[in-house]
C-alpha positions in Angstrom: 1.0 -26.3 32.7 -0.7 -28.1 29.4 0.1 -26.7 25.9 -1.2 -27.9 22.8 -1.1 -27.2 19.0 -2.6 -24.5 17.3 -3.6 -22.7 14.0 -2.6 -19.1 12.9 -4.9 -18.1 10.3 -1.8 -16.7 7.8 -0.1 -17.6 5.0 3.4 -19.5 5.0 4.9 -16.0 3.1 3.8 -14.3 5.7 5.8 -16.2 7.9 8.7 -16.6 5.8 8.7 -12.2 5.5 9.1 -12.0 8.9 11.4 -14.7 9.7 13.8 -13.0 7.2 13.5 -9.7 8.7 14.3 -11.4 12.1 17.4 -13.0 10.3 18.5 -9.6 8.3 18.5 -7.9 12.2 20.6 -10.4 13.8 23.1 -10.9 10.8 23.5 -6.7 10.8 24.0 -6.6 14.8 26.4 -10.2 15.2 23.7 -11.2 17.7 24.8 -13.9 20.2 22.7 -17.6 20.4 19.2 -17.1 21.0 17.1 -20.2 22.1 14.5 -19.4 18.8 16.1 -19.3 15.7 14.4 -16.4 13.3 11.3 -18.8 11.7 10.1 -19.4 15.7 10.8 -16.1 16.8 8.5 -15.1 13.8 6.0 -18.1 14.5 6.2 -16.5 18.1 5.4 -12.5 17.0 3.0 -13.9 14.8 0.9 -16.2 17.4 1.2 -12.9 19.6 -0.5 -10.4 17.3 -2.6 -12.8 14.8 -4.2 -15.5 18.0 -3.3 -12.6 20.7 -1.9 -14.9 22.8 -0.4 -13.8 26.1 3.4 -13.9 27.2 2.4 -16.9 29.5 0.7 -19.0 27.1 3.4 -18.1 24.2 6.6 -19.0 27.0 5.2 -22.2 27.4 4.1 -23.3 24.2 7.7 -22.3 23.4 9.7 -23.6 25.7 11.3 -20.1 27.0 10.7 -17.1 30.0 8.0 -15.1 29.5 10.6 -12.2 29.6 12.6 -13.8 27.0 8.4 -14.2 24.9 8.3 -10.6 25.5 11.7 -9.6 24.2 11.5 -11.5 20.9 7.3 -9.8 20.2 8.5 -6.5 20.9 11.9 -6.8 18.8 9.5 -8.4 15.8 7.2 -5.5 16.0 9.6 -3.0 16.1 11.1 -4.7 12.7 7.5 -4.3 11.0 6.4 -1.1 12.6 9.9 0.0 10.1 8.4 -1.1 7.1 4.5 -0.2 7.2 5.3 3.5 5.5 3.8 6.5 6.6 0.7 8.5 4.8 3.3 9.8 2.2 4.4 6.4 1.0 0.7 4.8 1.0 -0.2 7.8 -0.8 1.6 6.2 -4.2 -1.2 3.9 -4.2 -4.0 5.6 -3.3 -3.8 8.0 -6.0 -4.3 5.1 -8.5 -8.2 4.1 -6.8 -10.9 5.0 -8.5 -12.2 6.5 -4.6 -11.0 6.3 -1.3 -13.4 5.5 1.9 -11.9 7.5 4.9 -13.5 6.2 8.9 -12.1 5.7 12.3 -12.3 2.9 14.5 -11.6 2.8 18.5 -9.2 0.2 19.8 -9.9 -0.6 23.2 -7.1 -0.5 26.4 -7.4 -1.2 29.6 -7.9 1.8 32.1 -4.6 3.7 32.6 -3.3 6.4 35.2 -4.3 9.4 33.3 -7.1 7.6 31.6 -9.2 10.9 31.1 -7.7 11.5 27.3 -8.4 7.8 26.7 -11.9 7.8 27.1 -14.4 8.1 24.2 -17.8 9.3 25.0 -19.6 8.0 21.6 -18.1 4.5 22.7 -18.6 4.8 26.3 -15.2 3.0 27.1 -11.3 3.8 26.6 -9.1 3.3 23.7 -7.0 4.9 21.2 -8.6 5.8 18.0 -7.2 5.1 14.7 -7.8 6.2 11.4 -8.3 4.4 7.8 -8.8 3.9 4.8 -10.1 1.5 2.7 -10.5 1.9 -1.2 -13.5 0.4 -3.3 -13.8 -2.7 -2.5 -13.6 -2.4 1.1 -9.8 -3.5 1.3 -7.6 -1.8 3.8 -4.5 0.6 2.4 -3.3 2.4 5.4 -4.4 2.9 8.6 -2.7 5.7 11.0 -0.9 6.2 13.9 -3.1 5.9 17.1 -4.5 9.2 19.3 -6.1 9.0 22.5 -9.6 8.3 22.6 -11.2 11.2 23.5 -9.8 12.7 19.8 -12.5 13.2 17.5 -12.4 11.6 13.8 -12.2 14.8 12.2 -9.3 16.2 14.6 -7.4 12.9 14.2 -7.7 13.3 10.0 -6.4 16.8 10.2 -3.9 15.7 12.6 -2.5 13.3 10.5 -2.7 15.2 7.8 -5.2 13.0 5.7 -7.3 15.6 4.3 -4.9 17.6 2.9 -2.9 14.4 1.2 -6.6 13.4 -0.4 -7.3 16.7 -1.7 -3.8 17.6 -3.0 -3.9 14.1 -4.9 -7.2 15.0 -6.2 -8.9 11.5 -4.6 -12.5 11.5 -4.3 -13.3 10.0 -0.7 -16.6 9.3 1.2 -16.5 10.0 5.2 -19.3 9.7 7.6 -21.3 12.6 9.0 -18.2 12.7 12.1 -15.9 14.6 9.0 -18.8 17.4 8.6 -17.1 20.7 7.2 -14.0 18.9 6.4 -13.9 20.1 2.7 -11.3 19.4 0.2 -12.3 16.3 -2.1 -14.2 14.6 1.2 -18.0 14.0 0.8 -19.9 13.6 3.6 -23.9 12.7 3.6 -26.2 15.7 4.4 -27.0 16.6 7.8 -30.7 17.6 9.1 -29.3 20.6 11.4 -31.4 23.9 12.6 -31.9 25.6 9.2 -33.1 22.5 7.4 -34.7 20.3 9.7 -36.3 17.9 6.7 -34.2 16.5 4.2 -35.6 16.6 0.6 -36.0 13.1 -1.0 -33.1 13.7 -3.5 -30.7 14.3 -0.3 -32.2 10.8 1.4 -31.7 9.0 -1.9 -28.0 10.3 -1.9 -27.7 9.7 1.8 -28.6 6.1 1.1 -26.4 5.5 -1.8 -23.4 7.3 0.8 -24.4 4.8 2.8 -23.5 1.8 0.9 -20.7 2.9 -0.5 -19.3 3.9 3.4 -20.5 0.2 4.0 -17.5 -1.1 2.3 -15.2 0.9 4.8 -16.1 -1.4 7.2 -14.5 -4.4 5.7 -10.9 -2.3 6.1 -12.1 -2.1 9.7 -12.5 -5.6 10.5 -9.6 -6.9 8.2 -7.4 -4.8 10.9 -9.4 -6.5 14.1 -8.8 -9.9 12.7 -5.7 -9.6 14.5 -7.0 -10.5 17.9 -4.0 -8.2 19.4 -6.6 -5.1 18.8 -9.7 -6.8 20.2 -8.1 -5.1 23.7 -4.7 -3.5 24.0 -3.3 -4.9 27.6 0.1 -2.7 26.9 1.0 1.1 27.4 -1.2 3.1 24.9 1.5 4.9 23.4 3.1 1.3 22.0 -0.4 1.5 19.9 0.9 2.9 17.3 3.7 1.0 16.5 1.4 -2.4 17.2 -0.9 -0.9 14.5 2.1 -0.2 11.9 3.0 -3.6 12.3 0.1 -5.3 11.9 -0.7 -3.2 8.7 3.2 -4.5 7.3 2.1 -7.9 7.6 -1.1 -7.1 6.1 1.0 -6.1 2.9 2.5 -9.2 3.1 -0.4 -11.7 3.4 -2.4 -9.6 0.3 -1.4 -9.2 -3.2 -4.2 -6.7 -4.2 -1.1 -4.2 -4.1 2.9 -4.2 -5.3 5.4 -4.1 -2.1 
């Protein structure tokens, strides 16, 4: 088999975060010799969830058994899935935007057993959808755990317990028409429904001004897809979750927009 070099589109601190979180585990456990030392391990995780290589391509590019590939990806996301924070901790910083932009995203899977929860009849494919938010300028704060596909974007907020956190903070956030009768602080763009089939040129003008400011949203969106790791999950759903926690730990990391 050929290997060759290759580029991970992250930052040297991001690298060094996760090499010493690799390190802290091993030093607090008296781990035995491992054939990567923490930075390659990292380098290893890293290539994983940022390039989303496979196990193959990652055991030979480093020199190890695509078991022993596996074991070191899952053991680094486990160690960032601990530090992302849940909805309580991210809270903290949300309070302090001016707004909030609330939307969820589908992250496809391949077809499973019971693959009837999975499926998402807006997308027409399966996946595990995932909610988040994104604050002013279209940078991404938190992003949720993950629900089967078939759970609608309002069902997942309430879930999660989104718009109660944004309403007891007070924190003005624009949804799409999918959080319709939410209430609380979310603001949705008006609907044309049986009682009012026209909308009034006010309501289009503030439909269109929703609209743009939504349009940042989607920025938080793609910032999470850049890891390539999302662009199909080929692992159980339910390890979704903690691949999504990890991914937003790093994205701590690599940004300063916000204090650790």
């Amino acid at each position: 088999m050929l290997s060759y070099p290759a580029t991970i589109p992250l930052s040297s601190r991001t690298l060094n975060d996760l090499a010493h979180r690799i390190r802290q585990h091993r030093n607090q456990h008296r781990s035995r010799w491992r054939r990567l030392d923490p930075g390659r391990q990292a380098l290893l995780a890293l290539a994983h969830l940022r390039n989303g290589d496979t196990y193959t391509r990652l055991a030979a590019g480093f020199e190890v058994g695509v078991a022993t590939a596996w074991r070191y990806v899952q053991e680094a996301i486990a160690l960032l899935a601990v530090a992302a924070g849940d909805l309580s901790t991210a809270m903290a910083r949300i309070r302090t935007l001016a707004y909030a932009i609330l939307d969820g995203t589908l992250i496809p899977i391949d077809r499973v057993a019971d693959q009837r929860p999975y499926y998402s009849g807006k997308h027409r494919r399966h996946g595990v959808n995932v909610q988040v938010i994104a604050d002013a300028a279209g940078r991404l704060v938190w992003a949720s755990p993950a629900l089967p596909g078939v759970t609608h974007d309002l069902t997942a907020a309430r879930t999660h317990g989104i718009i109660d956190a944004l309403s007891s903070a007070g924190v003005m956030t624009f949804a799409d028409k999918g959080y319709q009768g939410a209430g609380g602080t979310l603001r949705t763009p008006f609907k044309r429904h049986r009682r009012r089939p026209k909308l009034s040129r006010r309501q289009k003008a503030v439909n269109k001004t929703h609209a743009k400011i939504r349009a940042c949203g989607e920025r938080a969106i793609a910032t999470l897809k850049t890891w390539k790791i999302l662009a199909k999950l080929r692992c159980c759903p339910r390890r979704a979750t903690m691949i999504v926690q990890a991914i937003l730990a790093l994205h701590r990391v690599e940004t300063s927009h916000y204090p650790r």
